[in-house]
N, C-alpha and C positions, 0 to 999 in steps of 0.2 A: 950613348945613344939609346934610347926605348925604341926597341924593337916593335914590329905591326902588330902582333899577339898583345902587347901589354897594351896598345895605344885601344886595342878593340875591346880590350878585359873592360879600360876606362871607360872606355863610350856604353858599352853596352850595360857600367853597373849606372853609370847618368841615365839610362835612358830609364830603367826599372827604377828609379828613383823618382825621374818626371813623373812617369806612369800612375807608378801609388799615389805621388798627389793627384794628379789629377782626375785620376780615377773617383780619390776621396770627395772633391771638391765636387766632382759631377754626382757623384752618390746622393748628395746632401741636398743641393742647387734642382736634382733632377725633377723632383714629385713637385717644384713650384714652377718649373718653365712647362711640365703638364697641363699641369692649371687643376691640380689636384683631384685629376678624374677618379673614381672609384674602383673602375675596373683594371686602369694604369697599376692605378696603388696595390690592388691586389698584386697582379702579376711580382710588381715589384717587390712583395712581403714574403711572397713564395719565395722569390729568385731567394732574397739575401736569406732564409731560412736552409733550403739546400745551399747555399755556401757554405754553409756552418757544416750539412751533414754531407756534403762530399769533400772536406777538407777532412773531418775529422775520420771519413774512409781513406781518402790518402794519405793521411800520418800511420797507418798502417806497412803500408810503403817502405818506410823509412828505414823498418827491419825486414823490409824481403817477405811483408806478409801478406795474404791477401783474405778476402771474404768475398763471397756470395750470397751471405745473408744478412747483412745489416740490418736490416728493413726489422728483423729482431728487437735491436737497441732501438731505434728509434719509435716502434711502435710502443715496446715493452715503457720505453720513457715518458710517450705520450698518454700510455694508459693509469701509470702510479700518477702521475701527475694533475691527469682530470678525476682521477677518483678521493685524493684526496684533497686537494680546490673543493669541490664538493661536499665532502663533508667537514670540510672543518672551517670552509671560508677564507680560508688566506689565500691569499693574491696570487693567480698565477705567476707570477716574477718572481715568487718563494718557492711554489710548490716545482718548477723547471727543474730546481737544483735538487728536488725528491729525488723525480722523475732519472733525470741522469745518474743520480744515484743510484735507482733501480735497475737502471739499466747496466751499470758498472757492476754492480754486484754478483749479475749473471753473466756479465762478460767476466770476470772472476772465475767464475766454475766454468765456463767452457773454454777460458784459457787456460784453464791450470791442468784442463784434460788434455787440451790440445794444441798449444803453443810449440809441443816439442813434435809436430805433425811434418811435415815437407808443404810447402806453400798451398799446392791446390786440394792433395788432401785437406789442410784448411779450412780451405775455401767451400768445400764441398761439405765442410761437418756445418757448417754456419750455414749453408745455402738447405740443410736438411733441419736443423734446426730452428729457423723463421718458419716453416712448412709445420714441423712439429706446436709450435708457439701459437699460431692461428689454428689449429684445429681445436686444442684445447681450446684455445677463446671461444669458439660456435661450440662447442661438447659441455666440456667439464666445467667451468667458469661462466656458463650462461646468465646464471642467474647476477653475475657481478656485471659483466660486459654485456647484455644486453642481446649476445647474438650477434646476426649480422645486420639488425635494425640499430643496433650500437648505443650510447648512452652520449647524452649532452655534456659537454663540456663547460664551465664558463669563461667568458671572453678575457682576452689579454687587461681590452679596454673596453667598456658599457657603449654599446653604440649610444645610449643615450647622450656620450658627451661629444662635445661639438668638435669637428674635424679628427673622431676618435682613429681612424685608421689612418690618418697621417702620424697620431701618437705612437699609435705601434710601428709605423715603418720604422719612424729616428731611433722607436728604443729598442728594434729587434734590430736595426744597423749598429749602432752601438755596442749591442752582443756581441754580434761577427765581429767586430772590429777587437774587442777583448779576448775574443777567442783564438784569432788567428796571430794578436800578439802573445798568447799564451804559448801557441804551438812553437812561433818564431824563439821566442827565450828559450823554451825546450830542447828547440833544433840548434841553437845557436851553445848551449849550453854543455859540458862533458858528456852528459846523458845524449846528447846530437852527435856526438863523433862516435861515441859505442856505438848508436844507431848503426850509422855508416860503416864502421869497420864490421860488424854484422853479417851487416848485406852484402860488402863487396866483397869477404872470407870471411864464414866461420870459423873453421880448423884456425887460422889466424888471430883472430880474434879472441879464441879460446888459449892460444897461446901464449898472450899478453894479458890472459888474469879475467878476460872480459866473460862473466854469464850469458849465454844469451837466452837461454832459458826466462833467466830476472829481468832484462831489459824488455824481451816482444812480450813480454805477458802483462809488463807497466806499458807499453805504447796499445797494446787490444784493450789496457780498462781505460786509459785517455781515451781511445777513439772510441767505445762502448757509449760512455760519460756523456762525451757532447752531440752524440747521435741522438742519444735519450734527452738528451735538451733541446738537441733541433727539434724530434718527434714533438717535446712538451708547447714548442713554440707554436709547430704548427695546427695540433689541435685545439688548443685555446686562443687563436687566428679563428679558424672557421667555427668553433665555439661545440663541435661535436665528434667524436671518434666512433671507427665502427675499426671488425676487424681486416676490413679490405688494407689498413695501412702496412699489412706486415706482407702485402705483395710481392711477387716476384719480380714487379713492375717498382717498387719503392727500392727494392734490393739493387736494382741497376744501371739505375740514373745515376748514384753517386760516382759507378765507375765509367758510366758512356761522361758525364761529366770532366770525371779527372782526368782518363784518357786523351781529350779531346784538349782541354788546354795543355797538360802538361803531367804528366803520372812522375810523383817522388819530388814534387815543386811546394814551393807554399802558394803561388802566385795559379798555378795550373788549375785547379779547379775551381776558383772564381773566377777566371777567363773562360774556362771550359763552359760554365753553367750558365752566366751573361749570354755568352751568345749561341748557345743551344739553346735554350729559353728563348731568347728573341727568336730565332730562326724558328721556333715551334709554334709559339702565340702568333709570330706575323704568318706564316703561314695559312693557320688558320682563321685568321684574319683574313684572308683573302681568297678562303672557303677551300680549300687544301685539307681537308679535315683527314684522308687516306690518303694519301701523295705524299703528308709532312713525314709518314715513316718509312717511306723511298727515299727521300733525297737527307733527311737523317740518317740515314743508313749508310748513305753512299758517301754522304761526307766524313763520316769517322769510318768508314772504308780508306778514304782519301785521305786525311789526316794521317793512318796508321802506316799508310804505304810510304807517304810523300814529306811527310815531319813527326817520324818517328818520339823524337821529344814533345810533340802536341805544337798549340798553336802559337806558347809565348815563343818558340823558338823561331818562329817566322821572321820579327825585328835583324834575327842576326844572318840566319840565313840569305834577306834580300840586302842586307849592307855588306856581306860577306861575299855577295853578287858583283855588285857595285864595285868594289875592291877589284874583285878580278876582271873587270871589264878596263878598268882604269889599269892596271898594267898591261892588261893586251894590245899590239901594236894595232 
């Protein structure tokens, strides 16, 4: 006999299975039952752009790590990337994997200083270090970065070409879609169970051979990497950088995102960022411009109280309901 636990394990990896199709199918389907509005397509270029940069804050996660300052890598990404598109004329779709580069290399040096930190320690050298990283931009670096007047980027795709922002949507969804099966082989791969044994003991962990020192310091330049390629995404999207991007407002969206779907998930911060985003844009859509960060607030208030695992754990929670309603007399 399969017990109620195995028959729920089944239903609930079917339904996460439905899900990513379907999800994908409406991904794809979605900018043409729009009717390819421009302002739609934006929003929507945005969204799938932080999926990229709060997954690759939640693969941070995965060893028990956290940041405060991302917005770092992602600016730092955005910036090598538009400066050299610029000078040398290769395609932003090249100069990205600079960019991420760049941004890896200085997630490099502040994880080899601080990987071996306790979690919010961490979190607080990166949250002091974005802060650090934008002042030189307005200081020291002025004359490269423009200041906070910023310098031009150039576009993914030439608005001269016809339907050019529906070109970027497909080819920046495409990315995410590369990137998040990059993370998944990762997770899914030995490098994925060290992860895990990590975070749920070190002493452990260290017990059975496992570095953890070598493992969080390769998952901070993965998640450095593709932060500074979401950054490169989205400044050559809007076609110019300033150094407002290294905000402490950029820094925190990936984690009210990941939080909100699902924090230590692959799936959690592209649920989290879909409808945070919707729930932000509709909002003020419907002229809520200071209200949407009341009831923002109050819902990942709600979320954190009432579905500690975020919102993908909702599916099991109300069929895990259902269940026990059905055996009660």
């Amino acid at each position: 006999m399969i017990d109620m636990n195995t028959t729920l394990g089944i239903a609930s990896k079917k339904i996460r299975i439905y899900g990513v199709i379907s999800l994908l199918i409406l991904a794809f389907i979605l900018p043409l039952i729009l009717g390819m509005n421009l302002y739609i397509l934006t929003i929507l270029i945005l969204m799938v752009i932080f999926i990229i940069y709060a997954s690759s804050w939640n693969f941070l996660t995965y060893t028990g790590q956290g940041s405060l300052g991302h917005a770092a890598f992602f600016g730092l990404g955005g910036y090598a990337s538009a400066l050299v598109a610029s000078a040398s004329g290769v395609s932003p779709y090249i100069t990205m994997l600079i960019g991420g580069g760049a941004a890896a290399l200085v997630g490099l040096f502040i994880g080899a200083i601080c990987v071996r930190l306790k979690e919010w320690f961490l979190a607080m050298v990166t949250f002091g270090f974005a802060i650090i990283i934008q002042t030189l931009m307005v200081s020291q670096f002025v004359d490269i970065t423009g200041g906070w007047d910023g310098i031009a980027a150039p576009r993914l795709i030439s608005s001269s070409v016809p339907n050019y922002l529906l070109i970027e949507y497909y080819s920046i969804l495409v990315i995410a879609i590369i990137v998040i099966i990059i993370f998944w082989l990762i997770l899914k791969s030995p490098v994925g169970l060290a992860f895990a044994a990590i975070r749920e003991n070190e002493m452990e962990a260290r017990a059975a051979g496992i570095d953890p020192v070598r493992y969080r310091l390769f998952a901070f330049l993965v998640s450095a990497y593709f932060s500074g390629v979401a950054g490169a995404l989205e400044i050559h999207h809007l076609g110019y950088i300033t150094p407002e991007i290294f905000g402490v407002d950029i820094s925190f969206w990936p984690i009210i995102y990941s939080i909100s779907g699902g924090l230590g998930t692959l799936a959690g911060p592209i649920v989290g960022t879909i409808v945070i985003t919707v729930l932000w844009d509709g909002l003020q859509a419907l002229g809520l411009t200071y209200a949407r960060f009341i009831i923002i607030g109050l819902l990942l208030v709600l979320i954190i109280i009432f579905l500690p695992r975020g919102l993908i754990s909702l599916p099991d929670r109300i069929r895990i309901s259902l269940e026990k309603r059905r055996k009660t007399p």
